[in-house]
Backbone bond lengths (Angstrom), bond angles and torsions (degrees), N, CA, C in turn:
res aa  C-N    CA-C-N  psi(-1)  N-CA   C-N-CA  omega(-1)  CA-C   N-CA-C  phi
1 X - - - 1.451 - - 1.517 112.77 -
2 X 1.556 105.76 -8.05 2.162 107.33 -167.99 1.937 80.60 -57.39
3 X 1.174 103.70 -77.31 1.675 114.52 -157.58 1.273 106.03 -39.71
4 X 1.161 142.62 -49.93 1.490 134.32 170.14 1.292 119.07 -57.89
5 X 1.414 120.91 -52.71 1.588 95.94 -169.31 1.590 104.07 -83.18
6 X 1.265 124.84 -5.48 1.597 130.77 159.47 1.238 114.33 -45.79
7 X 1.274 93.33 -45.45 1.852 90.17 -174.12 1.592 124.36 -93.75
8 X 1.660 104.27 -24.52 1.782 121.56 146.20 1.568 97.90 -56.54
9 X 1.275 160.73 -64.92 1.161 130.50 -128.70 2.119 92.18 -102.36
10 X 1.467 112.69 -14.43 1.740 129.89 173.49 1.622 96.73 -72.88
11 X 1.307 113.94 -14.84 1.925 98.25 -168.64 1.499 93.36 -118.91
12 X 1.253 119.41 10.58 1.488 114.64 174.74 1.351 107.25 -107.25
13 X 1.370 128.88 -19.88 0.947 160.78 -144.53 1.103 163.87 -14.37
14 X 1.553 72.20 107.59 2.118 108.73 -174.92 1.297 92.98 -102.18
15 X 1.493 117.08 -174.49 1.252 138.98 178.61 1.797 113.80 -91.58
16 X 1.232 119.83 153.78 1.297 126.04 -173.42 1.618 120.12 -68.16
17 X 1.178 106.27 -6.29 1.426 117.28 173.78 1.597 113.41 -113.62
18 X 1.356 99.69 15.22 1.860 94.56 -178.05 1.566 99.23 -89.20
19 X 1.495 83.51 173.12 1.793 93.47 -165.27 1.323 113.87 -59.82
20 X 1.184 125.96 -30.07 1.315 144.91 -156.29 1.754 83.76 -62.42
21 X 1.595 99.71 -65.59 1.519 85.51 -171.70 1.622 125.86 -61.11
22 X 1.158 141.10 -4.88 1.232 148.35 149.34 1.230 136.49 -54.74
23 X 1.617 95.67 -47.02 1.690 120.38 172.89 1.603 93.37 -60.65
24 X 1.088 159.41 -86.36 1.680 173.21 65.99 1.791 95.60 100.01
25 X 1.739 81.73 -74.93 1.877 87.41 -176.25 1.613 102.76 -58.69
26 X 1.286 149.12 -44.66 1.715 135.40 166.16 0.950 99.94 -63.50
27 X 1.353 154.37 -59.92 1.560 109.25 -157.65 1.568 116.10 -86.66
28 X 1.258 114.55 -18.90 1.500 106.76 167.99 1.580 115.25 -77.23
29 X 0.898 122.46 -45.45 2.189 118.37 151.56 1.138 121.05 -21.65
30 X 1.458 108.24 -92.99 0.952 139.86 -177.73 1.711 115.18 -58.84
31 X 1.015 124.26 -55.29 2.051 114.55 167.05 1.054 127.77 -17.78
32 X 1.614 98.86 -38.60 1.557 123.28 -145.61 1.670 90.29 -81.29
33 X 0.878 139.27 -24.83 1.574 149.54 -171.59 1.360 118.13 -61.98
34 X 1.803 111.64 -37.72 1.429 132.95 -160.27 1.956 96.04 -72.00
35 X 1.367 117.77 -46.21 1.112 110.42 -172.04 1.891 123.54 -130.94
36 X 1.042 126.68 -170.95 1.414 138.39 -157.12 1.588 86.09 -95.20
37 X 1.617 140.80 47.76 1.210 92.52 -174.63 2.115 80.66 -145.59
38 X 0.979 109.56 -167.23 1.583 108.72 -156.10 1.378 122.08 58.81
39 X 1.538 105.78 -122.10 1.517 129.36 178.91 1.457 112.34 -53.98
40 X 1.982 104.22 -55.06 1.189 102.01 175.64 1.584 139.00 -42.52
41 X 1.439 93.63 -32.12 1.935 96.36 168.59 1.365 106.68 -46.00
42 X 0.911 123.18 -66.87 1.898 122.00 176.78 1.721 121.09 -21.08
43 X 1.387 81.16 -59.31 2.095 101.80 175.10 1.891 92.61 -53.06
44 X 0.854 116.34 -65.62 1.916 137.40 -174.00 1.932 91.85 -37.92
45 X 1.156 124.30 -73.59 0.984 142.95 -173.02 1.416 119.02 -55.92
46 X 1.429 105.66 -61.95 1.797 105.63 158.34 1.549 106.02 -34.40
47 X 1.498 134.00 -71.35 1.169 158.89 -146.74 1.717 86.89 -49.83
48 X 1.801 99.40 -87.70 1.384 103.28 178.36 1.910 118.69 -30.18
49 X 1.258 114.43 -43.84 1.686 97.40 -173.19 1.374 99.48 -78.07
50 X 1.515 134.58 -7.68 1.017 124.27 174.76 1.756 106.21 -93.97
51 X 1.274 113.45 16.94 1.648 115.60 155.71 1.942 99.50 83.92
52 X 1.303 101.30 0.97 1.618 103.13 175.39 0.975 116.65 -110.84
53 X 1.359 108.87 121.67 2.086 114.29 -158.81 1.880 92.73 -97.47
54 X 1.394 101.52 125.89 1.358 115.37 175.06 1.516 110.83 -113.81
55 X 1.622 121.24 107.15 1.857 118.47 -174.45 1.077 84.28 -74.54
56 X 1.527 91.38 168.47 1.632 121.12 165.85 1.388 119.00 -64.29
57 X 1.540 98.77 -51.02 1.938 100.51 170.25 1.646 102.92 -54.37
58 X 1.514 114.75 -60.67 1.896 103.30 -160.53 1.664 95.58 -48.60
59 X 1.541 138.76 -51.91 1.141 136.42 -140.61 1.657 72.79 -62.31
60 X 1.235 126.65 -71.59 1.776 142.10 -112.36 1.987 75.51 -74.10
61 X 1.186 136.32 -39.25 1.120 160.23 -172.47 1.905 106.36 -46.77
62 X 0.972 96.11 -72.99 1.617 94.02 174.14 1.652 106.50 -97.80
63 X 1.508 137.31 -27.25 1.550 124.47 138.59 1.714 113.89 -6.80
64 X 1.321 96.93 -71.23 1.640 82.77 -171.36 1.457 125.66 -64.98
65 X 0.872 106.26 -20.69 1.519 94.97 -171.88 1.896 91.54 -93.40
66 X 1.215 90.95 -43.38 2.064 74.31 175.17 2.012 106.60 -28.69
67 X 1.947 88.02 -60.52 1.917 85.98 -170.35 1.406 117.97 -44.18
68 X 1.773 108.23 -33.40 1.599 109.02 -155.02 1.420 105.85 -81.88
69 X 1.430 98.30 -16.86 2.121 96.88 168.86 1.234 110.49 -74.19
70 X 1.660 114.56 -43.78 1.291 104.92 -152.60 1.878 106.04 -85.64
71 X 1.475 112.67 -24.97 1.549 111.80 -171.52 1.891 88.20 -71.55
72 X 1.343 119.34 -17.22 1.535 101.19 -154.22 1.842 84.06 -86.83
73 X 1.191 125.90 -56.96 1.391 108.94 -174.58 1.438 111.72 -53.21
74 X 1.001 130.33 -29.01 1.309 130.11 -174.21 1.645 116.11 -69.70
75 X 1.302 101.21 -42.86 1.231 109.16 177.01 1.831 114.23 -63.14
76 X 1.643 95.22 -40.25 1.658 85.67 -175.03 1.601 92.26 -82.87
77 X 1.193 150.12 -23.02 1.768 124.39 164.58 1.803 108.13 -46.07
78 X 1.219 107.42 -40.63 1.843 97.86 176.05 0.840 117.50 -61.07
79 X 1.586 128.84 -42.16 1.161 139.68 -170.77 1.841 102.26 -51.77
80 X 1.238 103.09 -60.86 1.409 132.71 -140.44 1.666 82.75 -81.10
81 X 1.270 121.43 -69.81 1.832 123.14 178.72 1.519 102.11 -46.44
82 X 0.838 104.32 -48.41 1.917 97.24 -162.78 1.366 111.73 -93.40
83 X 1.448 146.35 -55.67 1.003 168.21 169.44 1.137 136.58 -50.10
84 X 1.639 120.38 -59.22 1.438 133.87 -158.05 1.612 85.68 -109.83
85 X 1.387 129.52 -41.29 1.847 128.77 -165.91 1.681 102.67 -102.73
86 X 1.325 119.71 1.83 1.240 120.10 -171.66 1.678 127.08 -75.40
């Protein structure tokens, strides 16, 4: 996702290292964590041929809090790169 929203935040135009493009690359990354749905079907699917049934609620269940660690550190590196050292 770096090269795309790099080049969305280059055609709006800011520079390829502005926050914008960071803010973009976490929540489209990182979202993806909260629930059973994209990529994760794959993980779901492995599971099942390996005879271990994973629901959508249990995944979505510990998903979130995976997201809520990972958007929260992430968020304070933006904070902290762009903001607070800027």
């Amino acid at each position: 996702m770096a090269p795309i929203t790099s080049d969305l935040v280059e055609s709006m135009g800011g520079s390829g290292a502005h926050v914008m493009c960071w803010a973009l690359a976490i929540g489209a990354d990182l979202g993806n964590n909260a629930t059973a749905l994209g990529a994760n079907v794959v993980v779901i699917g492995m599971a099942e041929h390996k005879r271990q049934s994973i629901s959508f609620w249990q995944f979505t269940k510990y998903g979130l809090v995976v997201t809520t660690v990972t958007v929260t550190i992430s968020a304070a590196y933006v904070w902290l790169r762009y903001f607070a050292h800027a």
